[in-house]
N, C-alpha and C positions, 0 to 999 in steps of 0.2 A: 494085579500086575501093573507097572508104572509104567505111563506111555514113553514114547521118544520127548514129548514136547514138554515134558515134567524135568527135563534133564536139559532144558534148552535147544533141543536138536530138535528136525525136522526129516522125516522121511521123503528123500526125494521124490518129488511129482512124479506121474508118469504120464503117458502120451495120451491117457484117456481122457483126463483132467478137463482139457477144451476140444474143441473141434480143432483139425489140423488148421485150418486158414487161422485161428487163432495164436495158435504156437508157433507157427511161419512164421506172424507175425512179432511177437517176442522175442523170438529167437533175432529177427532183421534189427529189431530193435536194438536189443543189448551188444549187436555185433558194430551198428553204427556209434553206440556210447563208448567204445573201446576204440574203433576205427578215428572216431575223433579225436580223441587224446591223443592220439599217435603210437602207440603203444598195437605191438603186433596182439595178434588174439591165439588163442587154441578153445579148441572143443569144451576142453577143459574148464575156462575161465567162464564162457559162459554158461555152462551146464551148472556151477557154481554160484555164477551171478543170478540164473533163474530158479534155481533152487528143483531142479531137476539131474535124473543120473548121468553121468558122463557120457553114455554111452545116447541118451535119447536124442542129443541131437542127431545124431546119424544119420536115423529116422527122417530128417526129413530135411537136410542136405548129406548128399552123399561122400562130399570130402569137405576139406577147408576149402579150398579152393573155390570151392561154389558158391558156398557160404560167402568168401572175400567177395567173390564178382557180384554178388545178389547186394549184398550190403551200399558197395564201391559204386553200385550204380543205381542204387538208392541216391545215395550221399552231392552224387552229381547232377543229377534229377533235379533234388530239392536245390540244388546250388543255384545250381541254373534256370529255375524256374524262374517268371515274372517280371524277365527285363523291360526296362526302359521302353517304353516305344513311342513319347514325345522329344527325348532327348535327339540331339543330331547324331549323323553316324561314329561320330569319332566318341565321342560319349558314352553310346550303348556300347562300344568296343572298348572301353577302360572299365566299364561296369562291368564286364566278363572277364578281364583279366585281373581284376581286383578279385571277382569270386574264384577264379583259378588259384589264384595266389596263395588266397586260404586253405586248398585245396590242395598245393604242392608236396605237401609231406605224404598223404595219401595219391597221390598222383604218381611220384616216386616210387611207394611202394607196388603201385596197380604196375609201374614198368616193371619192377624188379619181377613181379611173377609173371608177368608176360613172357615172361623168356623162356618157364619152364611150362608155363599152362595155357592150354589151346585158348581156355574160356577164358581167363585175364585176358591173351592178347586179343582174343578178338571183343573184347568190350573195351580194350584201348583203341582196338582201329573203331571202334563206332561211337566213340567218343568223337574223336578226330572226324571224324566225317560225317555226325551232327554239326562240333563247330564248324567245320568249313562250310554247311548247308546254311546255317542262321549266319554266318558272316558274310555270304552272300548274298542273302535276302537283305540284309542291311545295307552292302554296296551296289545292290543290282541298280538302282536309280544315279550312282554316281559314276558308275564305272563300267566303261562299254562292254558289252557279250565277251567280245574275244580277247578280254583280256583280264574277264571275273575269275576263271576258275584259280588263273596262275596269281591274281592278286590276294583272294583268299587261302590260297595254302600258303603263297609266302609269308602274309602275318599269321597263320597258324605254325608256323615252323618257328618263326621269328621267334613268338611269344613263347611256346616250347623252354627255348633256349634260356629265352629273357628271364623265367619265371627260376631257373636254375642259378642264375647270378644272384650271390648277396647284393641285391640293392633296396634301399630303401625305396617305401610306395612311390611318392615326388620324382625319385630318378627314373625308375622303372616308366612311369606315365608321361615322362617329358622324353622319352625315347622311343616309347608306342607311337606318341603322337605324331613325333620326327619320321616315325615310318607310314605311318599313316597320310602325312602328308605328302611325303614323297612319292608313295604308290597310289594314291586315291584324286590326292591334288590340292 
């Protein structure tokens, strides 16, 4: 009898294959190489991409949606990792919204499903309110107590916006700054 793989085909894996922490992690994987490109994802694409049944990821995210939010804050995670911390404050604060920036097409889309999914939005609110916790810790030495928290949301709002306008990097950073200085000094 002639196997599948005599014919060029492959019978898809199944969930025994690796240990679950393994396939999580596959699975996150192949979800952030799609998530990257910009390109929405289905179960589909990577049950496809990893050469497993359609159905197996299911197994071990229980919608898209979970999947999106596991990956999305993956993707932010790693973005965000490893700032600056010789740089001055206004520095380390272009250096995160340079990595936002990269970030806006998926950023976009983490809004778009916050609208219908608990878990999107509340991994957008705790997005938001990491950034405003490290944008404080960056201004706490510049900018008195009672008037940190409202200076950090206001550049987190600002930047929000800012990141939405076509502008080239140079505009974008020469208008952080202009805020920057205005609110900080």
């Amino acid at each position: 009898m002639a196997s599948c793989q005599q014919y060029g085909q492959t019978v898809p894996r199944n969930r025994h294959d690796v240990d679950r922490a393994e396939k999580v992690e596959e699975i996150l994987e192949a979800a952030e190489r799609i998530l990257r490109t910009g390109a929405d994802f289905s179960f589909a694409d990577i049950a496809e991409e990893l050469g497993l049944a359609r159905g197996a990821v299911y197994w071990y995210f229980p919608s898209k949606d979970d999947l999106f939010v596991a990956a999305t804050a993956r993707i932010f995670t790693e973005a965000l990792s490893n700032p600056p911390t010789r740089a001055g404050y206004g520095r380390r604060i272009q250096w995160a919204v340079d990595k936002l920036a990269a970030l806006q097409p998926l950023n976009m889309a983490l809004h778009d499903h916050a609208r219908r999914s608990k878990a999107a939005a509340d991994l957008e609110k705790a997005i938001q309110a990491e950034l405003c916790a490290r944008l404080q810790d960056v201004l706490r030495p510049h900018v008195g107590k009672q008037r940190l928290d409202d200076v950090a949301q206001t550049i987190v709002l600002f930047v929000q916006g800012l990141l939405t306008a076509p502008l080239p990097a140079a505009e974008r950073n020469r208008r952080l700054q202009f805020l920057i200085g205005e609110l900080v000094g």
